[in-house]
N, C-alpha and C positions, 0 to 999 in steps of 0.2 A: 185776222191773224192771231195764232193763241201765241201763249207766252209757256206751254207744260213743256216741260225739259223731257228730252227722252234720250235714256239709259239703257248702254250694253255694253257686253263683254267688250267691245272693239272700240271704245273711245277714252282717251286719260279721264280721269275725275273734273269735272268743271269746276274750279274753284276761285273764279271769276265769272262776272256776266257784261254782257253789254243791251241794253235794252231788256231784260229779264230772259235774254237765251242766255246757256252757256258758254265759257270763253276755254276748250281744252288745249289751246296752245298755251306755248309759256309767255310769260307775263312779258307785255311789251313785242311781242313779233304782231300782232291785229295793229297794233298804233303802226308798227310801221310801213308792215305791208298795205297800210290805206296811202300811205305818203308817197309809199312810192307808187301807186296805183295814181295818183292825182298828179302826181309831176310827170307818169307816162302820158296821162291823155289831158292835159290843161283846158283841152277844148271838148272834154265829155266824149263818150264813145262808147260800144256795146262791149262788155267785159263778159267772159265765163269765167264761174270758179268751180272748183273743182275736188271735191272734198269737201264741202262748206259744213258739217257739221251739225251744228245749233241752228247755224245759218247767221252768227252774232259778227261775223265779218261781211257778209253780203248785207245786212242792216248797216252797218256802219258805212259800208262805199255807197248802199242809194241814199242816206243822208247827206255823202259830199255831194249828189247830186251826180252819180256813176248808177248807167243802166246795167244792171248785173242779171245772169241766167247763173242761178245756185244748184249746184246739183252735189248728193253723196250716192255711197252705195248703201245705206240704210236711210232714208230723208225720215226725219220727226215731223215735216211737218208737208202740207199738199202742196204750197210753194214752193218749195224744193224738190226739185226731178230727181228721178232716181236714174243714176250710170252707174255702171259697175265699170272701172276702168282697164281692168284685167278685159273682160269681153265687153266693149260696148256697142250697145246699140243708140243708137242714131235718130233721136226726133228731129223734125221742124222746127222746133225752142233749140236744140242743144247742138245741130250739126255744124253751124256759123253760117257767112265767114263772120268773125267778129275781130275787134283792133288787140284786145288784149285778153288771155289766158292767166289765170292767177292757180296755183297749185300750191297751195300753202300747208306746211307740214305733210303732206299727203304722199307722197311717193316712198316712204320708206312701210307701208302699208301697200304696197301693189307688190306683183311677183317679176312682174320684167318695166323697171323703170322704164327701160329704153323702148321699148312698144308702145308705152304711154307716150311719152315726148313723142314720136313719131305723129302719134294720136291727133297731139294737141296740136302738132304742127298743120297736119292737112285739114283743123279748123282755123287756121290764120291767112292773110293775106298776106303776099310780100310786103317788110316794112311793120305787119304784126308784132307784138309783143310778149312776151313772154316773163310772168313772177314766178318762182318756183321757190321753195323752200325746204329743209329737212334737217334734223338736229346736226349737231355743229360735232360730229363726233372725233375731230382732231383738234378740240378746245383743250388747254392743260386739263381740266378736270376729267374731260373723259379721259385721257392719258394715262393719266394715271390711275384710276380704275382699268380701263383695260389692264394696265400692266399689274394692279391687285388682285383683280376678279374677272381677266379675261372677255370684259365685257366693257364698254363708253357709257356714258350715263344716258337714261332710259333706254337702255335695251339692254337684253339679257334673258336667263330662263323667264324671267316675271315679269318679262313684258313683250314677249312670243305673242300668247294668244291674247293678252289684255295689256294693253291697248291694241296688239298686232304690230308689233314694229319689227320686219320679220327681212329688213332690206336696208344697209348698212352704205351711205354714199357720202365718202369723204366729197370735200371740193375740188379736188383735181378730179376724180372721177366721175360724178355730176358733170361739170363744164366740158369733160371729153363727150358725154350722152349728150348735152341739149346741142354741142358742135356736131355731131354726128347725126341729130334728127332735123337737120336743116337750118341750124341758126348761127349768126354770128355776133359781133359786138356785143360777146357776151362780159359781164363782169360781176365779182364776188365782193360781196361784201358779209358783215356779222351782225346778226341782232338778237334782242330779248336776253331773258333774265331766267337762272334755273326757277323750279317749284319748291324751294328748302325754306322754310320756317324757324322761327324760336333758334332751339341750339343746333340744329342741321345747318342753320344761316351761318351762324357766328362760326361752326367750325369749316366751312365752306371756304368764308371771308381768309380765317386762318392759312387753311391749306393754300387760297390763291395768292397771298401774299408767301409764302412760305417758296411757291415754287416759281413766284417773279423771283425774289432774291437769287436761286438757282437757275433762273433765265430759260426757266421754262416760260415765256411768254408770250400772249398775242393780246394783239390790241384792235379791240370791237370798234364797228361803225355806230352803234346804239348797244346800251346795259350792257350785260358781260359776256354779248356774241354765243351764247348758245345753239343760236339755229344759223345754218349759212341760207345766205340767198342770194340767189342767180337770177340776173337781169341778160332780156336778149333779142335778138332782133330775126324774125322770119325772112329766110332771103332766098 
């Protein structure tokens, strides 16, 4: 297994790692997406993920001892399959059934979410599981960027084709897709932390205390709920 990083137009900057892959989610959604992957299956189970990236979240779940099939649509490395989720084709490794489905940050980079889910639904079993995840773009801070610049944070003109986040799914609208591709006992919660730095941090901190005072507010399940994620059951 090598550890070379591989770079393109279509991935955020890795600015974290886990085991010397890159980590391009935001800081804190891999910790929790592994949690909640191990309190889906307590008793171990075959998982596909989808979108893996680096592949630094599929390293991390077969560390807890979780069988994972990692697949992108650009894989860095021969362990990871290549699906293109927009058209996918179908191996032996990747068609199932398996117990749980992890989609983490990835569907705001597909063109018809709700295909996808479909997707991922007829590789589950009744009783399957489902993670899914995607920037939290009804957080105060995207809020009010949209309402400055028309645009939630990370997405926008400059981040169209790089990273590609090209598909915009509040959590009401998510939770009506993965209800409508066959699941129920679905439930939202908030996780991770932006990418700001130095003084992008401090005037972040500022603005979110600024716009609790005015009751702009939501309160995360993990760090400052940047990305929502949706748990759910194949039925």
């Amino acid at each position: 297994m090598t550890d070379l990083q591989h770079r393109d137009g279509r991935r955020t900057e890795a600015v974290r790692t886990y085991r010397g892959h890159g980590i391009h989610a935001a800081p804190g959604v891999h910790e929790y997406a592994a949690a909640q992957v191990r309190a889906a299956l307590p008793d171990g189970g075959r998982v596909l993920e989808v979108g893996s990236g680096c592949g630094a979240l599929a390293l991390r779940l077969r560390d807890a001892g979780i069988d994972v099939v990692p697949t992108d649509l650009d894989p860095p490395h021969d362990w990871i399959a290549r699906l293109d989720l927009d058209d996918p084709e179908w191996t032996d490794d990747t068609r199932g059934p398996f117990d749980l489905v992890v989609c983490v940050e990835t569907l705001e980079h597909v063109e018809n979410p709700r295909q996808v889910l479909r997707s991922i639904r007829a590789l589950l079993r009744p009783g399957g599981r489902l993670l899914v995840s995607t920037p939290n773009v009804t957080h105060p801070h995207s809020r009010l960027l949209t309402l400055l610049r028309g645009a939630p944070y990370i997405f926008g003109p400059r981040h169209y084709d790089s990273p590609g986040h090209i598909t915009l799914l509040p959590d009401w609208m998510l939770t009506r897709h993965v209800q409508r591709a066959g699941f129920g006992s679905v439930e939202v919660t908030t996780a991770g932390d932006t990418l700001y730095t130095g003084p992008m941090r401090i005037a972040y901190r500022v603005e979110m205390a600024v716009l609790w005072l005015l009751g702009v507010r939501q309160r995360a399940t993990s760090g400052d709920g940047v990305c929502t994620f949706v748990t759910a059951t194949a039925v």
